[in-house]
C-alpha positions as CSV (number, residue, x, y, z in Angstrom):
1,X,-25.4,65.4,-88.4
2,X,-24.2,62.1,-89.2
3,X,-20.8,60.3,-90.1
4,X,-22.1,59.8,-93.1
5,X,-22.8,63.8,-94.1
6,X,-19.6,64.4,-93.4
7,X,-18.0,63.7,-96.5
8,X,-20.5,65.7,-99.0
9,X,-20.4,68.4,-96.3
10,X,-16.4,68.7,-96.8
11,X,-16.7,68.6,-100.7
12,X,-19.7,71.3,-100.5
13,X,-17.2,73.9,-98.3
14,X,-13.9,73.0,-100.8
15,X,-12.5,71.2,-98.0
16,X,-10.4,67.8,-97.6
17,X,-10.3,64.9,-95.2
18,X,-6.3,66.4,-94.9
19,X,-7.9,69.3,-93.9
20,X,-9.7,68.1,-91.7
21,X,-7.0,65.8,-89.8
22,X,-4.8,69.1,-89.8
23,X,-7.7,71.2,-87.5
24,X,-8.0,67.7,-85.3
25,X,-4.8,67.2,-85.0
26,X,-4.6,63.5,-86.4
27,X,-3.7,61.6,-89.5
28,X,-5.1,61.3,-92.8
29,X,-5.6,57.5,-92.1
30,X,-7.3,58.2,-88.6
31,X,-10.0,60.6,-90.4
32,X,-10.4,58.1,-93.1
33,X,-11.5,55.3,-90.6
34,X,-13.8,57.4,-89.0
35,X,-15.5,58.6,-91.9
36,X,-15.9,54.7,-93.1
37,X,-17.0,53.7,-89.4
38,X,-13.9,51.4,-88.5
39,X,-13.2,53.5,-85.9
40,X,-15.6,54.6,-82.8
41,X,-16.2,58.4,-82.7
42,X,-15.7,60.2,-79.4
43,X,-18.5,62.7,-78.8
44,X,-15.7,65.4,-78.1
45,X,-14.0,64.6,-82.2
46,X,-17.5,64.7,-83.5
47,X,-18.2,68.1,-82.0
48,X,-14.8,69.5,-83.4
49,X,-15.4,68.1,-87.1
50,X,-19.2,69.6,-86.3
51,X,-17.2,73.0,-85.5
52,X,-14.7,72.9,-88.1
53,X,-17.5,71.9,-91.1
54,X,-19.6,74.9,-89.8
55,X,-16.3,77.2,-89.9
56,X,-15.5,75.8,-93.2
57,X,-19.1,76.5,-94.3
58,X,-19.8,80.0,-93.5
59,X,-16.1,81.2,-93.9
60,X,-15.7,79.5,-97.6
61,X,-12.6,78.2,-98.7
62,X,-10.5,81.1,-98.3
63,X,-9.4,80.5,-94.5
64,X,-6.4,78.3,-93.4
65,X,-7.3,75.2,-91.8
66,X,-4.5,77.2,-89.3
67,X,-7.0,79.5,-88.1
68,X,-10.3,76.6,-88.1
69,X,-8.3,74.6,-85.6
70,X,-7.0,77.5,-83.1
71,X,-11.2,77.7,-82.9
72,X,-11.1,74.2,-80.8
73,X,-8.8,75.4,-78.7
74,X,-10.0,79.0,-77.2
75,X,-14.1,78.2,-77.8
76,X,-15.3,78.3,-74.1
77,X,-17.6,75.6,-73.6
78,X,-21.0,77.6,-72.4
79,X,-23.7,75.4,-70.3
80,X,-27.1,77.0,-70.8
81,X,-30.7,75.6,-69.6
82,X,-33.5,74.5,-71.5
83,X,-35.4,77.5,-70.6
84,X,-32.3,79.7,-72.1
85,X,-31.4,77.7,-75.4
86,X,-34.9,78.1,-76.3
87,X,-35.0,81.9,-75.3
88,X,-32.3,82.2,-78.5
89,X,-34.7,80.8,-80.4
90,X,-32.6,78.1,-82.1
91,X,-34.0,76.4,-85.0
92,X,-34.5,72.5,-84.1
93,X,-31.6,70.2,-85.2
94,X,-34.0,67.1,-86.6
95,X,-36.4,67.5,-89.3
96,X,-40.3,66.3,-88.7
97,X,-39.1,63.3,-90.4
98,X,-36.1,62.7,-88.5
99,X,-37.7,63.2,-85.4
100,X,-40.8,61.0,-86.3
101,X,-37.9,58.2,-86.9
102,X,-36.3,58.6,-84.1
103,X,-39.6,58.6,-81.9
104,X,-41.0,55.7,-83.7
105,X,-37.3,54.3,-83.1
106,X,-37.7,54.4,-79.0
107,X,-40.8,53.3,-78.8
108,X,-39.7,50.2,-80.9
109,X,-37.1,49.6,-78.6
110,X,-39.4,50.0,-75.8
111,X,-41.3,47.3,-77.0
112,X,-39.0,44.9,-77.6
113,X,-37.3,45.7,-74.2
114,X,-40.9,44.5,-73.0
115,X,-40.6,41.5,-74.4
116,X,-37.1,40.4,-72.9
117,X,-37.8,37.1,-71.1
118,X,-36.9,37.7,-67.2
119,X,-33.5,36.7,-66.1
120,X,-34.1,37.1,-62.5
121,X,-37.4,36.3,-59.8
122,X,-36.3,39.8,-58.4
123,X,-38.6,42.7,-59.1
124,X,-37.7,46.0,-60.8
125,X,-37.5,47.5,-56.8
126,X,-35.6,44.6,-55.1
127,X,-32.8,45.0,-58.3
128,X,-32.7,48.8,-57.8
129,X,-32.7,48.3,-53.7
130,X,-35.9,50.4,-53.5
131,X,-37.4,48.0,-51.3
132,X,-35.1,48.1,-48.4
133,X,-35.5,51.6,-48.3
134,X,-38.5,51.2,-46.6
């Protein structure tokens, strides 16, 4: 998801952005300047709009933002390994699209890493302190 989606996604479940800064616990204003990208996003807010826009989804609109945001607060956070996340079988988050994007995307900035003119006469090793573990 992105911050963009966010907006459409709150209209689609008959939710507002006063919801929404009710379940996180912030003002009106705060939500507003993330949605319009004056603000930074922690990964932990953007997790808990992600939780509360998937409540809001499959609940519908008649649950209380009251219950949505006691969610945050007693979800256990559950570590599982690759080998177990794909034993549930879930379905992948990025389209074939996205994910061509986002591959083409790396290897672009790959490249142009590449290209970076040297700052240094070090090597990659002597920077790291490889070599002196010899």
């Amino acid at each position: 998801m992105e911050v963009s989606e966010i907006k459409g996604r709150l209209r689609a479940a008959g939710r507002t952005q006063a919801d929404l800064a009710r379940a996180l616990g912030v003002t009106e204003s705060h939500v507003s300047n993330l949605l319009k990208s004056k603000k930074r996003m922690a990964l932990d807010t953007f997790r808990k709009i992600e939780a509360f826009l998937v409540e809001a989804e499959t609940a519908g609109s008649s649950r209380g933002v009251a219950e949505t945001s006691s969610l945050f607060e007693r979800a256990p956070v559950k570590f599982v390994t690759l080998e177990e996340a794909r034993k549930v079988g879930r379905t992948p988050r990025m389209s074939p699209a996205e994910r061509e994007r986002w591959f083409r995307e790396l290897r672009e900035l790959g490249e142009a890493g590449k290209r970076l003119p040297r700052i240094t006469d070090m090597t990659d090793d002597e920077i790291l302190g490889y070599d002196e573990m010899k």
